[in-house]
VEXROKE-109440 format. One line per field, with one value per residue (C-alpha): residue number from 0; x, y, z. Coordinates in Angstrom, 1 decimal. Layout:
<lumdrens>
resi (NUM	...)
X (X	...)
Y (Y	...)
Z (Z	...)
</lumdrens>
This chain:
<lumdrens>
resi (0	1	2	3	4	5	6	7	8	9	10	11	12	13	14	15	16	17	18	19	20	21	22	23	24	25	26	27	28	29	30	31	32	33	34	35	36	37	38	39	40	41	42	43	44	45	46	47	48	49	50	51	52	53	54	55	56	57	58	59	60	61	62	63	64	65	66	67	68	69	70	71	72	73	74	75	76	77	78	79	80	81	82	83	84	85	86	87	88	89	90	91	92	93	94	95	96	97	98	99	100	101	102	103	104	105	106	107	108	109	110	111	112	113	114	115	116	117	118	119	120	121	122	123	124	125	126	127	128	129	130	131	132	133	134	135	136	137	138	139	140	141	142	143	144	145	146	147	148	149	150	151	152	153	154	155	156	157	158	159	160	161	162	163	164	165	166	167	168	169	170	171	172	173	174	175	176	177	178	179	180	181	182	183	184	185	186	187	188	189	190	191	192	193	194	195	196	197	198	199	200	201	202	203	204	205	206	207	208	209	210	211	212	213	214	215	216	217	218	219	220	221	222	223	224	225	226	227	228	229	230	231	232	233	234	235	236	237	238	239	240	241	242	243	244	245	246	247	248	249	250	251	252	253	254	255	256	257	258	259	260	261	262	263	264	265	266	267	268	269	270	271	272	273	274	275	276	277	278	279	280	281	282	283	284	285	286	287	288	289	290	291	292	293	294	295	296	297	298	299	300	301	302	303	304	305	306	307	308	309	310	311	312	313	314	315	316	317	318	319	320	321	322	323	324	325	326	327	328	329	330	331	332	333	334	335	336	337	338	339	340	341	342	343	344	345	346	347	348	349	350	351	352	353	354	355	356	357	358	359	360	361	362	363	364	365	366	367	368	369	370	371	372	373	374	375	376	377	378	379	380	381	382	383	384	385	386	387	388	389	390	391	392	393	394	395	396	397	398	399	400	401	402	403	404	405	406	407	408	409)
X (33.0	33.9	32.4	34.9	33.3	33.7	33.9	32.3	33.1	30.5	31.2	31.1	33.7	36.2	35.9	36.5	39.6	41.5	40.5	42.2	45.3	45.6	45.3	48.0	50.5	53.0	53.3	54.5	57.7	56.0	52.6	52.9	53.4	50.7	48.0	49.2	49.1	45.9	44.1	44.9	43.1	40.0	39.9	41.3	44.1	46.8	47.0	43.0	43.6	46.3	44.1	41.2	43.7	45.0	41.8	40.7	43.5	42.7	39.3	40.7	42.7	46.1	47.2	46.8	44.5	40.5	38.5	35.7	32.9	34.7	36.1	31.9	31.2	33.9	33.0	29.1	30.7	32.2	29.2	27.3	29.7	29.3	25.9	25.5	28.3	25.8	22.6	24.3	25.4	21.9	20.4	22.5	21.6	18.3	18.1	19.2	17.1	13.6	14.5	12.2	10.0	8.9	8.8	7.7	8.3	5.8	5.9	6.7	10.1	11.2	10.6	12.4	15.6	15.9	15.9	18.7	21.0	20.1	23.1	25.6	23.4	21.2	17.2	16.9	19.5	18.0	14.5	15.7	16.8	13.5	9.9	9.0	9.1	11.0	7.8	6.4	9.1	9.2	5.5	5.2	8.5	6.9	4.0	6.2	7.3	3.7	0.8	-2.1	-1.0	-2.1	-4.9	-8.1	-7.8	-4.0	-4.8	-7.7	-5.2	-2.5	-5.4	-6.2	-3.0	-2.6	-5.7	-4.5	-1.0	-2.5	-5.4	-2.8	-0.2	-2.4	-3.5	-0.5	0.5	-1.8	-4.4	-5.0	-7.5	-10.7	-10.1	-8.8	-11.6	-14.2	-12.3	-11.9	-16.0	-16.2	-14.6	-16.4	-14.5	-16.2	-14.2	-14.4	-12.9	-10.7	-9.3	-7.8	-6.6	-4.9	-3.4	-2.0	-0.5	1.4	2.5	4.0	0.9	-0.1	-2.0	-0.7	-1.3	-2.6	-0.2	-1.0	-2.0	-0.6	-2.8	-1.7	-4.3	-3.3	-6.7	-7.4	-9.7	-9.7	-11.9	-15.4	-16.3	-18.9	-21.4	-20.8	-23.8	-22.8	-22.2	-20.3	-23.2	-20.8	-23.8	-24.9	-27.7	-26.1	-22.8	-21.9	-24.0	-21.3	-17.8	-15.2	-11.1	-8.3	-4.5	-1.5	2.3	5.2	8.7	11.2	14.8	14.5	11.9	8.0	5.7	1.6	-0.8	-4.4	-7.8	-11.4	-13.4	-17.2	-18.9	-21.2	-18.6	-16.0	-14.2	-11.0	-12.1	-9.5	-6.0	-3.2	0.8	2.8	5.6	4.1	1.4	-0.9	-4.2	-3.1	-2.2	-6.0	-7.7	-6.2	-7.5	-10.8	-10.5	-10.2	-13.1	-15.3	-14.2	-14.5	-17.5	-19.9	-23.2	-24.3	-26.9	-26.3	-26.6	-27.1	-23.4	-22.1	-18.1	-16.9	-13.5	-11.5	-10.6	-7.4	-6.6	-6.1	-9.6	-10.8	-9.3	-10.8	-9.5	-11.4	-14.3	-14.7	-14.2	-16.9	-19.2	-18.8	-19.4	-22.9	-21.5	-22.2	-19.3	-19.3	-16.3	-16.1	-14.9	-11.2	-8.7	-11.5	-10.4	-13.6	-15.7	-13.6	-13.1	-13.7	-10.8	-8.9	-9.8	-8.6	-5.3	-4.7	-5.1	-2.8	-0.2	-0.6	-0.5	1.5	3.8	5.4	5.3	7.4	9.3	11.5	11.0	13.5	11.5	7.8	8.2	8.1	5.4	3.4	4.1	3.2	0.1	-1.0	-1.0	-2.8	-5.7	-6.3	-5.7	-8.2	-11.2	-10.8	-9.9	-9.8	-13.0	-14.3	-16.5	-18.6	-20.5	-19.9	-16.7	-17.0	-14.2	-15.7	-16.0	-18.2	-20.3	-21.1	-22.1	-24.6	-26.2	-26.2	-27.9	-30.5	-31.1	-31.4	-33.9	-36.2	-36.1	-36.9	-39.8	-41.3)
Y (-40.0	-42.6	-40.9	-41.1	-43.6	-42.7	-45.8	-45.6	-48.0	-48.7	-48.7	-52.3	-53.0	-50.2	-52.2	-55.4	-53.9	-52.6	-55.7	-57.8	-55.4	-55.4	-59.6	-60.0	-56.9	-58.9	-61.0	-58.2	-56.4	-52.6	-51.2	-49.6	-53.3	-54.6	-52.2	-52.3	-56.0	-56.4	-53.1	-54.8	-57.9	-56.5	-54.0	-50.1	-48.6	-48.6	-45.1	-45.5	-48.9	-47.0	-43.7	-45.8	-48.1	-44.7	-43.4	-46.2	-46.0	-42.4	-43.7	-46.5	-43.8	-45.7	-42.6	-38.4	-36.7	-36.1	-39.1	-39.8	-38.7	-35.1	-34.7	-35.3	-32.5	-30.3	-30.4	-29.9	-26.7	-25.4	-25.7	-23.9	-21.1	-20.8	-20.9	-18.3	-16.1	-16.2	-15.5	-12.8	-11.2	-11.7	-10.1	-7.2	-6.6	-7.5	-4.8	-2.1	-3.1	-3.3	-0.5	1.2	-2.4	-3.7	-7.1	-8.8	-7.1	-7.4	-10.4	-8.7	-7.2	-9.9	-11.5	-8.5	-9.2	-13.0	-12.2	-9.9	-12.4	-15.9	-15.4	-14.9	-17.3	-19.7	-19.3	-22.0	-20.2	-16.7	-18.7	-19.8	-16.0	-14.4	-15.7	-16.7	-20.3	-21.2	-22.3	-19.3	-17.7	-20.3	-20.0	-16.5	-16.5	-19.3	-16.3	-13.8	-16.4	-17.1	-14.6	-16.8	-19.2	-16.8	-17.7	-15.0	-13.6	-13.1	-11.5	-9.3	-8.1	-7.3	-5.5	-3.7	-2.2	-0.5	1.3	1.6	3.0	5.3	6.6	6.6	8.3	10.6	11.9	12.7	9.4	10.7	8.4	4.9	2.0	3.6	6.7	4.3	2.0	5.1	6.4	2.8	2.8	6.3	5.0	2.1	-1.0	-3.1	-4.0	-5.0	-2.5	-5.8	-6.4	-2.7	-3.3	-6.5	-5.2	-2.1	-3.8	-6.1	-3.2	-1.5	1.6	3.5	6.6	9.4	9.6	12.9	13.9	15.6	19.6	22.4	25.4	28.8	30.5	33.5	34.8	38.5	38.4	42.1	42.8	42.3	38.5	38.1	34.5	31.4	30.9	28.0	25.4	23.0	22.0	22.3	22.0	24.2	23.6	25.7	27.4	30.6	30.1	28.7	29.7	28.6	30.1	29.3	29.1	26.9	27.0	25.4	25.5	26.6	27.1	30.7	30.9	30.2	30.9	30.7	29.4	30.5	29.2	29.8	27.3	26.8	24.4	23.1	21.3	21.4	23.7	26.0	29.5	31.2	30.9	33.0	32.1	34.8	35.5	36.4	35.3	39.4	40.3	41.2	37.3	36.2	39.3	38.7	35.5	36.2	39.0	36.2	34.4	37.1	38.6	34.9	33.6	36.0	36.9	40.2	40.7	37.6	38.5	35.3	34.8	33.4	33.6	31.3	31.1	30.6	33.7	34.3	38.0	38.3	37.4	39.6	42.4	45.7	45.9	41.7	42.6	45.7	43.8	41.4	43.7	46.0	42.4	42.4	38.4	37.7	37.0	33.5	32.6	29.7	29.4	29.3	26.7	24.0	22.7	20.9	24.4	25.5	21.4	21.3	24.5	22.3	18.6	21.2	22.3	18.8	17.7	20.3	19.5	15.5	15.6	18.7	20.1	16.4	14.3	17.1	18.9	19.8	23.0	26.1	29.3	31.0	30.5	27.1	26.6	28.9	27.1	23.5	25.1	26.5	22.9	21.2	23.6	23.4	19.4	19.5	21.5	19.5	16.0	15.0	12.7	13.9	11.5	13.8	14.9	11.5	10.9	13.7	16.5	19.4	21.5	18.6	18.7	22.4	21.6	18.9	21.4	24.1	21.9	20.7	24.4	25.1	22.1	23.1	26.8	25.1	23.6	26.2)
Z (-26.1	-23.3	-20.0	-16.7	-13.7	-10.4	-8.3	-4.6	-2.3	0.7	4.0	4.4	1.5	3.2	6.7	5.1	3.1	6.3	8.1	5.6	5.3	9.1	9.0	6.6	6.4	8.3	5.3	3.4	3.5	4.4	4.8	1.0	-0.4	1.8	-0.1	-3.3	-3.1	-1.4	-3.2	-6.4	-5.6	-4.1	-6.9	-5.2	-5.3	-2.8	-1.8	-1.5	1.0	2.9	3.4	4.8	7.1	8.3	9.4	11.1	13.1	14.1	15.0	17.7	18.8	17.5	15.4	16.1	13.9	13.4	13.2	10.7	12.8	13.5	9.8	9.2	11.6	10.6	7.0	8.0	9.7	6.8	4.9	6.7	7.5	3.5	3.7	6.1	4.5	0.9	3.1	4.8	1.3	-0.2	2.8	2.4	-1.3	-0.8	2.6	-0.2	-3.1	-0.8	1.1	2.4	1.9	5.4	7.0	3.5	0.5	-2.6	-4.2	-7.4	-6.1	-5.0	-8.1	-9.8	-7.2	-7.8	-11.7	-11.1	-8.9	-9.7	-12.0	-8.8	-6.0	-7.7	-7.1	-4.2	-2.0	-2.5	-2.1	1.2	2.7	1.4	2.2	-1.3	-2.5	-5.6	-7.0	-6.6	-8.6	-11.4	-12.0	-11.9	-14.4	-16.8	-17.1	-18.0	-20.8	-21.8	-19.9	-21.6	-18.5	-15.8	-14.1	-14.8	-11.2	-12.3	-15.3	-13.7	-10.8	-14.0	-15.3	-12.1	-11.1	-13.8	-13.6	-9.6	-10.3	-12.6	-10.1	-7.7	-9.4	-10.8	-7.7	-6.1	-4.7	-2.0	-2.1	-0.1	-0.6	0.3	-2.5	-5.0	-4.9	-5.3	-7.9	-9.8	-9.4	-10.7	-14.4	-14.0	-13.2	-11.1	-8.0	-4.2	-2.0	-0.2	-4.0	-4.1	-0.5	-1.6	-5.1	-3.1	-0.6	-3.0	-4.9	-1.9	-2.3	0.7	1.2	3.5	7.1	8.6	11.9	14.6	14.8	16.1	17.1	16.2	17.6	19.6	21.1	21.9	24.5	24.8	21.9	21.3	19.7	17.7	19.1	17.8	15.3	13.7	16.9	15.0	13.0	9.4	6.9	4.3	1.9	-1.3	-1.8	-0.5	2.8	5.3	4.9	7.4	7.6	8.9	9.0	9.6	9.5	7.5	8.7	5.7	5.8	5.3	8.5	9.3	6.4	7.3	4.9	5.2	3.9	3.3	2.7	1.6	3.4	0.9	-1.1	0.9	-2.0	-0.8	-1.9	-0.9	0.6	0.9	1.8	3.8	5.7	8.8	10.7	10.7	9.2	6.2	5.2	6.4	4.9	1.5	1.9	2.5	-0.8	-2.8	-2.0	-1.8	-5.4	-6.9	-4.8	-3.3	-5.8	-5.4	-3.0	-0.8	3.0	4.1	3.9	7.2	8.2	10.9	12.4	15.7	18.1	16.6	17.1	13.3	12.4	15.3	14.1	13.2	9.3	9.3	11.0	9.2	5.7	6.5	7.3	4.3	1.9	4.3	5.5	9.2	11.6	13.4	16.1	18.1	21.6	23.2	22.7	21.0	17.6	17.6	17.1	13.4	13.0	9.2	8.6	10.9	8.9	5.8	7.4	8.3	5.0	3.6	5.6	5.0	1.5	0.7	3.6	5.4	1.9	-0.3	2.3	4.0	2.2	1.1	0.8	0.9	-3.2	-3.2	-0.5	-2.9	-6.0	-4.7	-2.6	-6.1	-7.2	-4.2	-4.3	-8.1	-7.4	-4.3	-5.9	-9.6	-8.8	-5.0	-4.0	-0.4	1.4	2.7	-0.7	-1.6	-3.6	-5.8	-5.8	-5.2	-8.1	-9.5	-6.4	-7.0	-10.9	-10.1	-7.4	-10.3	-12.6	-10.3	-9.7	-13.2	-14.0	-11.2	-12.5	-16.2	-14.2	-12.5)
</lumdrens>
C-alpha cells in the first residue's frame, strides 16, 4: 500500500512563485495560462499558483478580501471559540458529577470522570478544565492496570481507606479525622492522625458540625429552687453519682416534638430520654423513670440530679419523684447554658448527628425511631474524649472490673 504525500511549500518558494507569475504573465494569453505554465515548471499546480497570487494581492491591498495575517487571526479565533465551547460542556458535566465537591474535587473522582468522557473529549482537553495533570491520570490508570506498580505509601493509603470508609460508615458517617484516627488505633493500625486527615480529605469525608443552640428553658421563678450543688464542676468518680437532664426540640411537619435526656456523668452514658409532643413534665419525668428503673442500685442516696430552671423540672410531680428515689436535687442559675453545659454538649450532639443530617423530619414516629438508634449507637460504639475514646458502655465495664479486682483483693 502506496501512502498519499502531502507536499508543503515554504514560505519562501510561494513568494518566489507569485513573483515570477507577476514578472512574466504578460507573456501569456490570461492569468489561468500563466499558472498553469509557470506551476508546472516549478512543480504546483495552477489553481495552487493562482490562490497564492490572489492573496498576495489582498495583502498589498490590490484586491478585497482578508489578508493572510487576519485569515491567521480569524482561524486562531475559531479555535478557540471551539475550545471554550468543549471546556464549557466539560464544566457543566463535571459541575453535576462533583456536586456537592468543592473548589478541588478528590483526585479519585476526577479520575472516575475522565474515564467516563475521554471517549467524547480526549484526556488532555478534560486535563486542561480540571486541576489534574494528564500524568497524573495516566499513572494512576497504568495502576489500575497493574497495582504491584503503586508506590508502598500508595498501597498503604488503598489499604487505609478502606478501613476509613468502613469506620466511617459504620458510625454513621458522623465521624471526622480526630474520631477516625482513635478508632483506627483502637483496631490497631498504626497511623498518624495528619494521614487520616489527608485520606479523608481526598475521599471527600467530613465529620458533622455542631450548630448553634436554642434554649428552651422557660423558668418559674415563683417556686422554690433547690442550690446549685454541683457549680459546673461535671465530674463524677463512679456511675450513678452525677446525673444531669435536659431537653431540646425538633421541628416536624406535623408540629414541635421535644426530646429529653438524662445523662450520667461518669461516662457520659444517656440513661434516659424520652420523645413527646409537648414540651410538660410528664415528657421529662418519664425520662427520668427510665433511668432510675435501669440505673439506680437500691440504697444509693448519694445520687445527685442537676438540671436548668426549667419550670418542668421544677415542678411539684419532678421534685416530688426525686425525692421519693432519696436523689438530691441540683439547678443551676437563669439563662446560663454554661451551668447544665454537659446536657447541653449532649443536646448539641443529638441534634448534629441526628436531627440537621436526616431531617427535615415528618412526624414524632420517626424522630423516635432514629433517636432509638442514636442512643443505642451513642452508649455502644461512639468514642468520647473525655473518658478517653472509649464509648461509654465500655467505660462503665472497665470501672466495674477494676471494682471487682480490688474487691478480689481485699
Amino acid at each position: 500500500m502506496v501512502e498519499k504525500k502531502t507536499s508543503r511549500y515554504s514560505p519562501e518558494f510561494r513568494e518566489r512563485a507569485v513573483r515570477l507569475l507577476e514578472e512574466h504573465r504578460s507573456d501569456y494569453p490570461s492569468i489561468s495560462a500563466a499558472c498553469r505554465e509557470i506551476g508546472g515548471k516549478l512543480g504546483c499546480s495552477g489553481d495552487s499558483l493562482h490562490d497564492w497570487w490572489k492573496q498576495a494581492r489582498r495583502d498589498a491591498g490590490a484586491q478585497p478580501g482578508p489578508t493572510t495575517t487576519e485569515r491567521a487571526r480569524i482561524k486562531a479565533l475559531e479555535r478557540e471559540v471551539r475550545e471554550l465551547r468543549q471546556a464549557n460542556e466539560i464544566l457543566k458535566k463535571a459541575s453535576a458529577y462533583f456536586c456537592p465537591g468543592g473548589a478541588r474535587p478528590p483526585v479519585s473522582q476526577m479520575i472516575a470522570f475522565i474515564e467516563t468522557y475521554r471517549a467524547d473529549y480526549g484526556v488532555e482537553p478534560i486535563c486542561h478544565v480540571l486541576p489534574i495533570a494528564p500524568s497524573t491520570f495516566y499513572h494512576q490508570a497504568a495502576i489500575a492496570r497493574d497495582p504491584t506498580r503503586a508506590s508502598p505509601r500508595a498501597r498503604r493509603d488503598g489499604e487505609l481507606m478502606e478501613h476509613i470508609r468502613r469506620i466511617w460508615q459504620d458510625n454513621r458517617a458522623v465521624y471526622g479525622a480526630r474520631k477516625v484516627w482513635h478508632s483506627l488505633r483502637r483496631e490497631g493500625h498504626p497511623v498518624a492522625r495528619c494521614t487520616v486527615e489527608r485520606l479523608m480529605r481526598q475521599m471527600g469525608l467530613k465529620g458533622v458540625i455542631r450548630g448553634r443552640q436554642v434554649t428552651t428553658t422557660r423558668p418559674d421563678t415563683a417556686r422554690p429552687c433547690p442550690d446549685d450543688r454541683v457549680n459546673r464542676q461535671f465530674r463524677a468518680e463512679a456511675p450513678n453519682q452525677l446525673w444531669v437532664s435536659d431537653f431540646t426540640y425538633v421541628q416536624t411537619w406535623n408540629g414541635m416534638v421535644y426530646v429529653a435526656f438524662v445523662v450520667d456523668v461518669f461516662a457520659r452514658r444517656i440513661v434516659g430520654w424520652k420523645v413527646s409532643t409537648s414540651m410538660t413534665t410528664q415528657c421529662v419525668l418519664d425520662a427520668l423513670e427510665q433511668a432510675i428503673w435501669q440505673r439506680k442500685p437500691a440504697g444509693n442516696t448519694a445520687l445527685i440530679h442537676h438540671s436548668d430552671r426549667g419550670s418542668q423540672y421544677l415542678s411539684i410531680r419532678y421534685t416530688e419523684r426525686l425525692a421519693l428515689a432519696d436523689i438530691d436535687a441540683s439547678v443551676g442559675t437563669v439563662g446560663d447554658s454554661y451551668d447544665n453545659a454537659l446536657a447541653e454538649t449532649i443536646n448539641g450532639l443529638y441534634k448534629a448527628e441526628v436531627i440537621h443530617r436526616l431531617g427535615p423530619w415528618k412526624s414524632m414516629a420517626q424522630v423516635e425511631w432514629e433517636t432509638l438508634r442514636w442512643v443505642d449507637w451513642y452508649n455502644n460504639q461512639r468514642l468520647l474524649a473525655p473518658i478517653g475514646y472509649r464509648p461509654p458502655a465500655e467505660a462503665e465495664r472497665a470501672f466495674y472490673a477494676d471494682q471487682n479486682k480490688l474487691d478480689i483483693a481485699a
